[in-house]
C-alpha positions in Angstrom: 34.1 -7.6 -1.0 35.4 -7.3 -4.8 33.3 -5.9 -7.4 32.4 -9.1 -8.9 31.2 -10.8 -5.9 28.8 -8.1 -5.1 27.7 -8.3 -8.9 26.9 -12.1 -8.2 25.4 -11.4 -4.9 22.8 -8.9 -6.6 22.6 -11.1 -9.7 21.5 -13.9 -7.4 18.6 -11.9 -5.8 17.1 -11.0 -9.0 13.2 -12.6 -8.7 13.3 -14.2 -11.5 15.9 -16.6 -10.2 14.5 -16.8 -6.6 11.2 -17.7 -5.0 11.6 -15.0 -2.1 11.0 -11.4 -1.8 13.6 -8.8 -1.3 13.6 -6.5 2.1 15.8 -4.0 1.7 17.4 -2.4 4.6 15.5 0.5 6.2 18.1 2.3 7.6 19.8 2.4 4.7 16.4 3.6 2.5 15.9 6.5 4.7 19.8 7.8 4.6 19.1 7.9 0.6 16.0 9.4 1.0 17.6 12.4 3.9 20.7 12.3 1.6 18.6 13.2 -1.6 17.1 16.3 0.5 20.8 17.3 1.5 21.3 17.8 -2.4 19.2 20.6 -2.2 21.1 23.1 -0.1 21.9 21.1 2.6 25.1 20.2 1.0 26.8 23.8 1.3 25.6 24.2 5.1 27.5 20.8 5.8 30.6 21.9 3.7 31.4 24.8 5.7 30.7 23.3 9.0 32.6 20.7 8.1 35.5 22.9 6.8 35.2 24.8 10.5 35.1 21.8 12.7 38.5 20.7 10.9 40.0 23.8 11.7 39.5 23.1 15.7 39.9 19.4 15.3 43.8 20.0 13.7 44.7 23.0 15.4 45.5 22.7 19.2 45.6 26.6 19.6 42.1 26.9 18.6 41.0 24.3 20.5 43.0 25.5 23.6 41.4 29.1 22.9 37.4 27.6 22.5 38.0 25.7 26.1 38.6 29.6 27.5 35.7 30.7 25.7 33.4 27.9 26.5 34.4 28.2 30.5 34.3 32.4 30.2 30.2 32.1 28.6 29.9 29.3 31.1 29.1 26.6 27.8 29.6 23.2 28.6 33.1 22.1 27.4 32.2 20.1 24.8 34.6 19.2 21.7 33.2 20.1 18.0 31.6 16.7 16.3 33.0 16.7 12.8 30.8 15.1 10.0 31.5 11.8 8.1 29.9 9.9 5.3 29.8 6.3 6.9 28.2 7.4 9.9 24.8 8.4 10.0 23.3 11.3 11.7 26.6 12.8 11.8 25.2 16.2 10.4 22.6 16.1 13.5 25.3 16.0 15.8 27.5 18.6 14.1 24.7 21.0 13.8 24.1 20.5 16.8 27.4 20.8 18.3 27.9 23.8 16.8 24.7 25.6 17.4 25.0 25.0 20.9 28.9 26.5 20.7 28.2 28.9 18.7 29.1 32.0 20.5 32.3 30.7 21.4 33.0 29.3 18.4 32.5 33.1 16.7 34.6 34.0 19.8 37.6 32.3 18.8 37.3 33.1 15.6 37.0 37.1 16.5 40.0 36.8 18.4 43.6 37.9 16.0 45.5 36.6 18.6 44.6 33.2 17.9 42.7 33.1 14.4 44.2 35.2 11.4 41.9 37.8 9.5 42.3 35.6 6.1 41.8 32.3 8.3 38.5 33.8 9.9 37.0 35.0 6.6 37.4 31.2 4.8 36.3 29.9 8.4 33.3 32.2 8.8 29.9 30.5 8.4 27.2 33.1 7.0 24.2 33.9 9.2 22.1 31.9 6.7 23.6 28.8 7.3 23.7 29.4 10.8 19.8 30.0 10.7 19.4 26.7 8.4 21.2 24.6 11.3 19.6 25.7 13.9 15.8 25.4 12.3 16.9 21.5 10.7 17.7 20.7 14.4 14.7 19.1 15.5 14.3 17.8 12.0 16.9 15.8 11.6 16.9 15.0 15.6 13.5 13.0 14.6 15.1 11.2 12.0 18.0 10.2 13.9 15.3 8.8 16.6 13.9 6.7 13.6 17.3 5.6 12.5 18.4 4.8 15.6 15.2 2.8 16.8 15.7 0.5 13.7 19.2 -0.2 14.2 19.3 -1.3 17.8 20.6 -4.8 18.8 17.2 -5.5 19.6 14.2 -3.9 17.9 14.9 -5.4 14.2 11.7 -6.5 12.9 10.3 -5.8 10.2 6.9 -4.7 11.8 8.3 -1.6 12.8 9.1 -0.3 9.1 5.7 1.1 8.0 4.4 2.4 11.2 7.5 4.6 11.0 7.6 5.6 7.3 4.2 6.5 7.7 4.7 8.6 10.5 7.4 10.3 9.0 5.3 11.1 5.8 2.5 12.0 7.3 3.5 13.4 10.6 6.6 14.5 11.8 7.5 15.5 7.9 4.1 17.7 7.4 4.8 21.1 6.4 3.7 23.4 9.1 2.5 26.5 8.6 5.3 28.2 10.8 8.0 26.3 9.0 10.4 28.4 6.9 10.5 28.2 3.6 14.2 26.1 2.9 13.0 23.4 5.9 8.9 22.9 4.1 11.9 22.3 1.5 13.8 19.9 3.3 10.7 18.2 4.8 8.9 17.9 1.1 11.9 16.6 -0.5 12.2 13.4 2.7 8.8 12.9 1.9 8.8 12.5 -2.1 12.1 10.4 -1.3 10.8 8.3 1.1 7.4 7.4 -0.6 8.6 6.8 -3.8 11.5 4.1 -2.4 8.9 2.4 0.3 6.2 2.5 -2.9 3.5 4.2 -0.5 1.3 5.4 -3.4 1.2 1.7 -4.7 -1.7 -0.3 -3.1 -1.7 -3.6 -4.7 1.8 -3.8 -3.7 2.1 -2.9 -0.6 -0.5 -5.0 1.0 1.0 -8.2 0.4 4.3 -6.7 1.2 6.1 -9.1 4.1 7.1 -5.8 6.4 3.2 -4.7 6.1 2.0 -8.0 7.1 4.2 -8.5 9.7 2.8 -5.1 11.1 -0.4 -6.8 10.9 1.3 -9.3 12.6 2.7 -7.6 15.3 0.2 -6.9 18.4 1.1 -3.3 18.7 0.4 -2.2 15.2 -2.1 -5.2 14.2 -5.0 -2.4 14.0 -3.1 -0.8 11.3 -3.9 2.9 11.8 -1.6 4.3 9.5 -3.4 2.6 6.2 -6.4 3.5 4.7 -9.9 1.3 5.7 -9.6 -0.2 2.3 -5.9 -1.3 2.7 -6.4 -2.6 6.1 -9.1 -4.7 5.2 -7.1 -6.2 2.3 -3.9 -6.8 4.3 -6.6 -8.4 6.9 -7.9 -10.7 3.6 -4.2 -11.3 3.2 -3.6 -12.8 6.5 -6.7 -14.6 6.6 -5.5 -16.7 3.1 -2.1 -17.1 4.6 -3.9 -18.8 7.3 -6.1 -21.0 5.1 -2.7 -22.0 3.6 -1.0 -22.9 6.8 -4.2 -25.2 7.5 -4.1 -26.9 4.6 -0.1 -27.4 4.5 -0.9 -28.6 8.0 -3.5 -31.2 7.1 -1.6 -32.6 4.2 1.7 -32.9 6.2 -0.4 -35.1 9.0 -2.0 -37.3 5.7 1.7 -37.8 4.6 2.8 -38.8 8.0 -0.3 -41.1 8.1 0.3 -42.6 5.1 4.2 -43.2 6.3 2.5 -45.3 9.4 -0.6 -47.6 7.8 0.0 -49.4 10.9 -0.9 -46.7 13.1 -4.7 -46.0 12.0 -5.5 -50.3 11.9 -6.4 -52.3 14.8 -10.1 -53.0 16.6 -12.9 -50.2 16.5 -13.2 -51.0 19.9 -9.6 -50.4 20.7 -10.1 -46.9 19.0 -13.0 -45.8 21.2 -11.6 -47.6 24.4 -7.9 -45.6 24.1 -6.7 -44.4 27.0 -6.9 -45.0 30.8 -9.5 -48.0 31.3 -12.1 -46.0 33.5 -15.9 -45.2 32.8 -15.4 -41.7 32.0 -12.4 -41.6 29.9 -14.7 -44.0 27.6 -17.4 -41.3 27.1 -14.7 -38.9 26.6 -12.9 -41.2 23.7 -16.4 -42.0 22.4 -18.0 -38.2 22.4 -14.5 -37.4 20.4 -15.2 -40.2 18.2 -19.0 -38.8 17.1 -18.2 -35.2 17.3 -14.4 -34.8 16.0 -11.6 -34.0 18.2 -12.0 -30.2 16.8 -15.7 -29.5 17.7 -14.9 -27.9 21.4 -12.4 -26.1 19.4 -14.2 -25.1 16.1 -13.8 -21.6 16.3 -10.2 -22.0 16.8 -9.3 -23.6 13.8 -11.6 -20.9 12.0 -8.6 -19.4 9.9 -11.2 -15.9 9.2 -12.3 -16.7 13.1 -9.0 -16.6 14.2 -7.3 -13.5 12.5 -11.0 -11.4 13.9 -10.5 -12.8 17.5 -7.2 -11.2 17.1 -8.0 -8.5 15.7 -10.6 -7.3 18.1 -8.4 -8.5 21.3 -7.4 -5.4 23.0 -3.7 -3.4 22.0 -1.0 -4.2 24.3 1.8 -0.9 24.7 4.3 -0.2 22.3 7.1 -1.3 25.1 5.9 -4.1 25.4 7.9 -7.7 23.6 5.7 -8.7 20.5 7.2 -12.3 21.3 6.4 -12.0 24.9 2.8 -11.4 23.9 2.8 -14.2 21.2 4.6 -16.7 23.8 1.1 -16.2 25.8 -1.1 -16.4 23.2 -0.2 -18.9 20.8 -2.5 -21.5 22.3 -5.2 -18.9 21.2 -4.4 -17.8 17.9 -2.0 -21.0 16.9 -1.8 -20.5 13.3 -1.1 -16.7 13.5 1.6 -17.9 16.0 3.2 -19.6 13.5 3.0 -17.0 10.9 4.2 -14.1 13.6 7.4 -16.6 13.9 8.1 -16.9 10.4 7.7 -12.6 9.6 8.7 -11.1 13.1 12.1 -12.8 12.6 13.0 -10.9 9.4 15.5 -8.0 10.0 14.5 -5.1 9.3 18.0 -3.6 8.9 21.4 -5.1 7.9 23.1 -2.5 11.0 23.3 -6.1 13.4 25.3 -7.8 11.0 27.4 -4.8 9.6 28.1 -4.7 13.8 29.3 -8.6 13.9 31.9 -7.7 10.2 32.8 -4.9 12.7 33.7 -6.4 16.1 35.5 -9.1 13.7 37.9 -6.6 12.4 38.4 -5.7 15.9 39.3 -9.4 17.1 41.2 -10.4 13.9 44.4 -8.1 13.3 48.2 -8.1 12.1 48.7 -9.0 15.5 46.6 -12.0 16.0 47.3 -14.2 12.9 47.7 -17.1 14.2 43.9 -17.6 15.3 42.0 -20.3 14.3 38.3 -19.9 13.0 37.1 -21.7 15.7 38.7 -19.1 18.0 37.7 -16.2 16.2 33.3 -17.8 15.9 34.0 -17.8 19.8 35.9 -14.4 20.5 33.3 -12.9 17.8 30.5 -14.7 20.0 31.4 -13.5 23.2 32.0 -10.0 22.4 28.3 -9.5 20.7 26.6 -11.9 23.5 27.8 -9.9 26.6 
């Protein structure tokens, strides 16, 4: 993409000149907000990791040398994971690489036969930074879970944002009172990141925000237990008035269609209370419908506040379980929230699906395969992401 496409492209998404709002990928928000607690000191720790993983990765000696070591310490033979920008949680797994071969690593290193004194002193990582791998290891191994979760081929909704920033903020990104001081670093600076680019802090906001709502939305997290009682009760509001609107949009969409058919509503009164199967009790039926209103066996129901509190109060199901499974079952119950969970709980939550279809594409269309048609490559592209 050229620099002035992706200027119209953002140009075009400006609200002023659309009637939607923006989602911005999650995976991509909470790389900025890890990246921006990298720049504190992380940066240096990666740098030299990085600059030893080369060393093994380009020369075969070394690496012939670690496989001796790792089988002589009984390590598993595992090759060094080096670090790169486009993929995330490559630091996790070189940290974690290397604090795991570490011994054998220092090893090689220790050996003149195989590493010269100048190359070990440039190639030697300080006990510091050693020490700073090893305690942001389960750190970062969280985040990578989040990151991970949100970029899967199948879990892509939207609900699942907040739950997840809030847990990270407020749980797995808690200073502990063990924690040393450089990771309460790390862990503050995620948090302040994070808060500030999924507006946490601003109320108004974030209750009408489609990701919140379609947490509210979605079975497992409809109790809301990572907001406030005040937020939940106005994201509640919110999804009660979005209901109200879906009624109304409803009932002036039927008066349209009955104003497209005059014909439909004319005829005999009789004919009207005699519709249907000519037998005794499908009469009363036609004529108790007639007096009461098709809706009064069904008033709660079409209660938009009666609805959203049924829901509400209906019991949890598991977080393993398919939010569209569950709404499959109980749209007959809840219809209008049905409608709404199929408008928000299709929204991606992350752009990593699509970034995966550009991918296998570049895979399928090469210098070697120019002669195929679109048409070939929509099916070839099909086929390999519908396996």
């Amino acid at each position: 993409m050229c620099p002035r496409q992706r200027e119209h492209i953002v140009a075009a998404n400006i609200p002023e000149r659309v009637d939607w709002v923006s989602v911005a990928c999650f995976a991509h928000t909470l790389q900025l907000a890890i990246n921006d607690a990298f720049k504190l000191f992380v940066y240096k720790v990666i740098s030299a990791a990085g600059k030893l993983v080369r060393h093994f990765n380009h020369s075969t000696v070394a690496c012939k040398a670690l496989e001796a070591k790792q089988e002589q310490m009984q390590l598993p033979k595992h090759k060094l994971i080096q670090f790169c920008k486009t993929r995330w949680n490559s630091v996790f797994d070189m940290f974690e690489r290397l604090h795991e071969q570490r011994w054998a690593v220092t090893a090689v290193l220790s050996d003149r036969t195989v590493t010269k004194l100048q190359d070990a002193r440039i190639l030697e990582i300080k006990d510091e930074y050693w020490a700073i791998m090893a305690d942001l290891k389960p750190v970062l191994e969280t985040l990578k879970c989040a990151t991970t979760i949100m970029s899967s081929e199948k879990t892509v909704s939207i609900s699942h944002i907040y739950p997840i920033t809030f847990s990270i903020i407020n749980k797995h990104m808690a200073i502990a009172t063990n924690d040393r001081p450089r990771v309460a670093e790390f862990k503050a600076m995620v948090q302040q990141s994070l808060s500030e680019r999924m507006e946490v802090d601003y109320s108004e906001r974030l209750v009408a925000m489609p990701a919140v709502i379609a947490s509210a939305l979605d079975p497992r997290h409809k109790h809301l237990p990572f907001l406030s009682r005040e937020k939940t009760k106005a994201v509640l509001d919110k999804l009660k008035e979005l209901c109200a609107d879906m009624e109304h949009a409803a009932i002036e969409e039927e008066d349209m269609g009955e104003e497209e058919e005059p014909g439909a509503a004319g005829g005999d009164d009789d004919a009207a209370v005699t519709a249907g199967p000519s037998s005794g009790a499908s009469h009363k039926e036609s004529a108790m419908s007639l007096l009461l209103g098709d809706d009064y066996s069904t008033a709660d129901a079409t209660d938009p506040q009666m609805e959203v509190d049924t829901y509400v109060k209906d019991s949890r199901p598991s977080l393993e379980s398919n939010p569209l499974d569950w709404w499959r079952a109980n749209q007959t119950r809840f219809p209008r929230l049905a409608r709404l969970a199929q408008r928000y709980l299709c929204i991606p939550g992350t752009s990593v699906p699509s970034e995966r279809v550009f991918s296998a594409a570049g895979l399928v269309v090469n210098q070697l395969r120019t002669r195929l048609t679109p048409e070939h490559v929509d099916m070839l592209v099909f086929l390999n992401k519908n396996k």
